[in-house]
C-alpha positions as CSV (number, residue, x, y, z in Angstrom):
1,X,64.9,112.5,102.9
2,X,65.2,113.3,106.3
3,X,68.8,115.3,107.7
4,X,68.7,113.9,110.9
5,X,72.3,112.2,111.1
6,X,73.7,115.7,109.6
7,X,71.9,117.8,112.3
8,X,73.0,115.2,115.1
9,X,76.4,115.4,114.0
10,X,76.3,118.9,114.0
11,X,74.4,119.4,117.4
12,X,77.8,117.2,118.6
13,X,80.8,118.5,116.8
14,X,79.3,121.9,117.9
15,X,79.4,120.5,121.1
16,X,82.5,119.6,121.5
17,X,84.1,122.2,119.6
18,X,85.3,119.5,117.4
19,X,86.7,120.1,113.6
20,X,85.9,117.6,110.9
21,X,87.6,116.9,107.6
22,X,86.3,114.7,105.0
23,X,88.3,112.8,101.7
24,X,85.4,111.1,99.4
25,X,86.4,109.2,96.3
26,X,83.3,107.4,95.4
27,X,80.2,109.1,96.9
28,X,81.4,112.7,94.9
29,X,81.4,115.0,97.5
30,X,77.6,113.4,98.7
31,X,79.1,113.4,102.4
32,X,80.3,117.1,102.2
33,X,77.1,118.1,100.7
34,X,75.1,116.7,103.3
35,X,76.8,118.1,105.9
36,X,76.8,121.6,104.9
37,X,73.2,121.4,104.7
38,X,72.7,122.0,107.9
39,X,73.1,125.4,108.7
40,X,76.0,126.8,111.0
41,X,78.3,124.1,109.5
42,X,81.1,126.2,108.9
43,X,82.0,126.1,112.3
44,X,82.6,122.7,112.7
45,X,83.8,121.8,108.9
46,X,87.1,122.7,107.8
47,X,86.5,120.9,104.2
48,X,86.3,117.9,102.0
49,X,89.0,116.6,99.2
50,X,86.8,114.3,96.3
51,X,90.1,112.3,95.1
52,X,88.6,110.5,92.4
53,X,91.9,109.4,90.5
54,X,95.1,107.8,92.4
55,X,97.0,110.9,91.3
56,X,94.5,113.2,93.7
57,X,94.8,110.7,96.3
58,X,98.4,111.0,96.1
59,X,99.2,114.8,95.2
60,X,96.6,115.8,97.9
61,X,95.6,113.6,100.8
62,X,99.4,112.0,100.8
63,X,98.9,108.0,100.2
64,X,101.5,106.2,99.4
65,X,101.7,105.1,95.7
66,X,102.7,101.8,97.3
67,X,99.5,101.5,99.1
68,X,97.5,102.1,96.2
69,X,99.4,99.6,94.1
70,X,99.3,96.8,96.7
71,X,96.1,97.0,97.7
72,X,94.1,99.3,95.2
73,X,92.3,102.5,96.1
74,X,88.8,100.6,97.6
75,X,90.7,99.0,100.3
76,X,91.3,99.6,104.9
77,X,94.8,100.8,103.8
78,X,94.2,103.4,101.3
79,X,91.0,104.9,103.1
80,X,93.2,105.0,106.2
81,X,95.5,107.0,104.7
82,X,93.0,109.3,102.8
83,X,91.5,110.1,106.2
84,X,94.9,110.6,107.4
85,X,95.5,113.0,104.9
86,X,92.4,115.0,105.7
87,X,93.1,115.3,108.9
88,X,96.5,117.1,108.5
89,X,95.1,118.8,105.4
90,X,92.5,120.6,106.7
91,X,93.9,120.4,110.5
92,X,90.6,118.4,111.7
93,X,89.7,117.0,115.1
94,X,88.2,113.8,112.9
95,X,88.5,112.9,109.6
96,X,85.9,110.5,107.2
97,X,87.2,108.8,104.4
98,X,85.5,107.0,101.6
99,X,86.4,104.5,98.7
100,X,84.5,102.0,96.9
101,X,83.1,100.6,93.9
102,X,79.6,102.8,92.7
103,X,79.0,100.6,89.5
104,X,78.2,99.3,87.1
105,X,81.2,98.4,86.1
106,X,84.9,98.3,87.8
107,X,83.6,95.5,89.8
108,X,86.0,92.0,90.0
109,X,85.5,88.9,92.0
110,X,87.7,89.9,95.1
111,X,85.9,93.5,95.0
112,X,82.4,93.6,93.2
113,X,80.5,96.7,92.4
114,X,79.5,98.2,95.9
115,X,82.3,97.0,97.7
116,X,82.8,100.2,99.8
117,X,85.4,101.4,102.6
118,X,84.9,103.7,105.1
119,X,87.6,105.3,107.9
120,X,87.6,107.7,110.7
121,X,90.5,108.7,111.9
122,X,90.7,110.8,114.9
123,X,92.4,112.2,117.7
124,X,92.1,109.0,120.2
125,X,92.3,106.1,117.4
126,X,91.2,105.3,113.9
127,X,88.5,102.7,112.8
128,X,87.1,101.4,109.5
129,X,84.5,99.6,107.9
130,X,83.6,97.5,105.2
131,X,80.7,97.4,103.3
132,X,78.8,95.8,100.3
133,X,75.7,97.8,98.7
134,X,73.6,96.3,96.0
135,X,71.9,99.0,94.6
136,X,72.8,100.9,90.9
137,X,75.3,103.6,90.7
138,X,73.2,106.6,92.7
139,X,72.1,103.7,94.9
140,X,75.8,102.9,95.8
141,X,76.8,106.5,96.2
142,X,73.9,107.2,99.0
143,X,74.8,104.3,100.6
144,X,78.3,105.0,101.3
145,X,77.3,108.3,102.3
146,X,74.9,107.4,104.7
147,X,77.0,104.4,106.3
148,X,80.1,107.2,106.9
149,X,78.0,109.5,108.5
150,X,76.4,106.6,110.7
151,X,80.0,105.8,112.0
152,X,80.9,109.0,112.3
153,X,77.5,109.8,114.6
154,X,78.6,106.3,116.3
155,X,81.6,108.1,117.2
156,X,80.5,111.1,118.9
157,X,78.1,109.3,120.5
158,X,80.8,106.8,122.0
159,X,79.2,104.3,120.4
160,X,82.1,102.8,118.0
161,X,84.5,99.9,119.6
162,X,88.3,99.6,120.6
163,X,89.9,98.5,117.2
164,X,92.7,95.9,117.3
C-alpha cells in the first residue's frame, strides 16, 4: 500500500507549520496510524482521540448528549463536534473527525452499513462529507480512512470548496 497521501500531508503541515488533531470512531485509530507512519510526524501531530462509545465522545471530545440523541453518532452534527473537540483538545491548527457504520451489522434503512462522516474543522471554516462504502468490516474501515485523509490533503492543497 503505498503512503503517499500521509507523506503529502506531512510535506504540507510541515510546511505550514500547521498542527493537526484527529477524533476517529469507526476506522480505530487507522487515520492516526497512518499518519505517524511517516517519519518526523511528531512535529505536526499533536494526537488522535478513538471515541468509540457516546460516553468517550462526550467525556472527551465535548458533543453534546443532545446531538448524539437527535441525530446519532454517524451523522454532519456529531462529527462536527468531534472535530471540534479535537481541535481544542489537543490545541490543533486542523482537526479530522470520523463516524460511521464499519458493518456487518448496526446498519438501518436511513443509515446502512458503510454510511460514513467525515469533518475538518479548521482555522478558516469547517467542511464535511458523506460517504457510502460497500466493502466488509476492514473494507469499511480503510475506506473511511483513506476518504479523511483525501479531504484533508484537499485542504492543504486549497482544493476543498466554500461550504454554505
Amino acid at each position: 500500500m503505498s503512503n503517499f497521501l500521509e507523506v503529502e500531508i506531512g510535506r504540507l503541515l510541515s510546511a505550514h507549520h500547521l498542527r493537526l488533531g484527529l477524533a476517529e470512531s469507526c476506522t480505530g485509530g487507522l487515520v492516526g496510524h497512518r499518519i505517524t507512519n511517516v517519519a518526523g510526524s511528531s512535529e505536526y501531530f499533536m494526537g488522535g482521540v478513538i471515541s468509540y462509545s457516546y460516553e468517550a465522545k462526550v467525556a472527551v471530545l465535548g458533543v453534546s448528549w443532545d446531538t448524539l440523541r437527535t441525530f446519532g453518532a454517524v451523522s454532519r452534527e456529531t462529527v462536527l463536534e468531534m472535530a471540534h473537540g479535537a481541535k481544542k483538545l489537543f490545541d490543533a491548527h486542523i482537526a479530522v473527525s470520523i463516524s460511521g457504520i464499519a458493518g456487518p451489522g448496526g446498519g438501518t434503512a436511513d443509515k446502512p452499513v458503510g454510511t460514513t462522516w467525515v469533518a475538518l474543522v479548521a482555522e478558516n471554516g469547517e467542511w464535511t462529507r458523506k460517504f457510502q462504502f460497500h466493502g466488509g468490516r476492514e473494507q469499511n474501515k480503510a475506506a473511511s480512512a483513506e476518504a479523511a485523509l483525501q479531504m484533508l490533503l484537499e485542504y492543504l492543497l486549497g482544493k476543498l470548496p466554500p461550504q454554505a
